[in-house]
N, C-alpha and C positions, 0 to 999 in steps of 0.2 A: 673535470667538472661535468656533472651528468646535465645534458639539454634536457629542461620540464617542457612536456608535450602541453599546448594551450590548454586554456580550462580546466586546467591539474584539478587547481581546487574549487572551482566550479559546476556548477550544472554545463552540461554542452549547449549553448547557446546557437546554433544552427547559425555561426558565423555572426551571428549578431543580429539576424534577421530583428525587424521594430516588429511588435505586435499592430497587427491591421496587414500584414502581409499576405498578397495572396500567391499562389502557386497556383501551378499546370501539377496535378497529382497522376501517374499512369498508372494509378493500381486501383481496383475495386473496393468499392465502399460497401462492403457486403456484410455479413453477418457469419464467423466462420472463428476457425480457431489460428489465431494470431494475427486477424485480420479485419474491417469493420472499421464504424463508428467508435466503436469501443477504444480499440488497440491504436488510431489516429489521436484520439482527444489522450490517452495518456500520452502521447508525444507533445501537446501541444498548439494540436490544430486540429480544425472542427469544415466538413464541407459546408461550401456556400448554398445553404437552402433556405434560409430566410426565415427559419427558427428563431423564436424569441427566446430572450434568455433575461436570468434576474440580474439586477448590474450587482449586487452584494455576491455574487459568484463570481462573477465575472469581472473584476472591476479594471483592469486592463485594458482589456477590449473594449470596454463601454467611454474609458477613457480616448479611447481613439473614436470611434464611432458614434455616439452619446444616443440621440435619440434619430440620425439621419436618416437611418433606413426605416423609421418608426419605432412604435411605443411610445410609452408615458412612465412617468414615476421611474420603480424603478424595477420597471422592465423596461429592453429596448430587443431591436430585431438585428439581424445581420444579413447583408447583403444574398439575393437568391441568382444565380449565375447559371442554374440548373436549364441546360438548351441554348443558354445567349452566348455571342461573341464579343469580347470587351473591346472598348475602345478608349485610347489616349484621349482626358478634357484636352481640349483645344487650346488655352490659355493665349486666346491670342493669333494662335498658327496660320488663321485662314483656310487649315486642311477639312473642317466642318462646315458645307456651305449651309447647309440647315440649322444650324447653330440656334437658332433663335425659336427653332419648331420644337425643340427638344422637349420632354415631360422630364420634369423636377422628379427628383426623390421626395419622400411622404416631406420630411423635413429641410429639402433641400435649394437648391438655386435651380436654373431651367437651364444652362452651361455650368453644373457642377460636376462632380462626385455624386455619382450613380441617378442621375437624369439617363433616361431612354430614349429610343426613338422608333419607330416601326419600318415597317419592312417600305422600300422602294425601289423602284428600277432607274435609274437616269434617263431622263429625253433619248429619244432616239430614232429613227426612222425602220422604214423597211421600203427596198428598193423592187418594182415593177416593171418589166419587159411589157409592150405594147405594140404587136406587129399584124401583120396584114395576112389575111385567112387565105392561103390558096384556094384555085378550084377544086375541089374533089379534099378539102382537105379532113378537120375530123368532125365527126358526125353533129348535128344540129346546129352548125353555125354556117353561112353565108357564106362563098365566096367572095373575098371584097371585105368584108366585116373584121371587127377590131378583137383583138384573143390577147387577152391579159396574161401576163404567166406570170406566177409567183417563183420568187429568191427566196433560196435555202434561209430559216429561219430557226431560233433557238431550239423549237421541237418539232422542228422539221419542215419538208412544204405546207404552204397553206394551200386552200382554194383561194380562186380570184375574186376579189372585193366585189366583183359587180353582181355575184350571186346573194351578195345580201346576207352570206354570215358572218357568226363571231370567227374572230381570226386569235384560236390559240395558241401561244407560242412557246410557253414556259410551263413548267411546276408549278409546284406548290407554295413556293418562295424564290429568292432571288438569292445565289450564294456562292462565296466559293467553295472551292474542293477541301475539308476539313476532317479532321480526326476526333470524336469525343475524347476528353479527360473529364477528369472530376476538379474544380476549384476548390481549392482547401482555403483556410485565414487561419493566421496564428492570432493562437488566445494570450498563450502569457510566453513569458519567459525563461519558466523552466519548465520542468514536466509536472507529470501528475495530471490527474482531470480535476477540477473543484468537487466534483459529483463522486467521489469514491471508486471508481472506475481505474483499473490499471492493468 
């Protein structure tokens, strides 16, 4: 008796993934021959850019999503991921202490599906040495007088507070160590693009 490999008579279902799935994609979303927007949506799946789309094309998708990430009628949008880092809704976990500061999706709840939040640093201190100026020690301070020394800090030494400047410490944002991919969503179920595209 000959074993039928899964899907025989089916489209190949990428495992059975739901449509609303998203993916970690490691290939470029580029414009090229065998490669693109193009050669992805006949697979199935569209990057997260937040492109609206018509729900009569799409009705899958819009079946999962409806009008959350926005639109009306019957256009609606799809989640834009392009730069962001995702994170697990809370449901409960206690792992989001800011839970309640979050911004809603256009359509959404304020602890939902695709609520945001901006960038923060946690509470934190920075620690200061405070010691007694020898004689002969370095130039324009007092023997006897107080000399502040700054501890290594996230972008390096600072100056001492008492000079009265800003104390920079970081970037341009707060993050960790990260890789870009591209975020894909699956549209439908089998292949094909709606749009004639394959």
């Amino acid at each position: 008796m000959a074993i039928r490999p899964p899907f025989a008579s089916a489209p190949v279902q990428f495992g059975g993934m739901p449509v609303g799935t998203v993916s970690a994609y490691a290939g470029p979303i580029e414009s090229g021959p065998g490669q693109g927007p193009a050669s992805l949506e006949a697979l199935g799946w569209m990057l997260c850019d937040g492109r609206a789309l018509e729900a009569a094309l799409y009705p899958e998708l819009f079946a999962v999503l409806g009008h959350l990430y926005g639109g009306a009628g019957g256009t609606f949008t799809i989640p834009d991921y392009r730069g962001a880092f995702l994170r697990g809704v809370d449901h409960g976990s206690g792992r989001d202490p800011d839970i309640s500061a979050r911004t809603p999706a256009p359509n959404g709840t304020g602890d939902g599906i695709g609520s945001t939040q901006g960038s923060a640093l946690q509470d934190h201190r920075h620690d200061y040495d405070a010691t007694t100026q020898p004689a002969g020690g370095e130039p324009g301070a007092a023997p006897g007088g107080v000399v502040v020394q700054a501890m290594q800090t996230t972008g390096g030494p600072v100056p001492p507070p008492a000079t009265g400047q800003s104390l920079g410490t970081s970037q341009h944002e707060t993050r960790p160590a990260n890789i870009a991919v591209n975020y894909i969503i699956r549209y439908t179920h089998g292949f094909g693009s709606p749009t004639g595209i394959a």
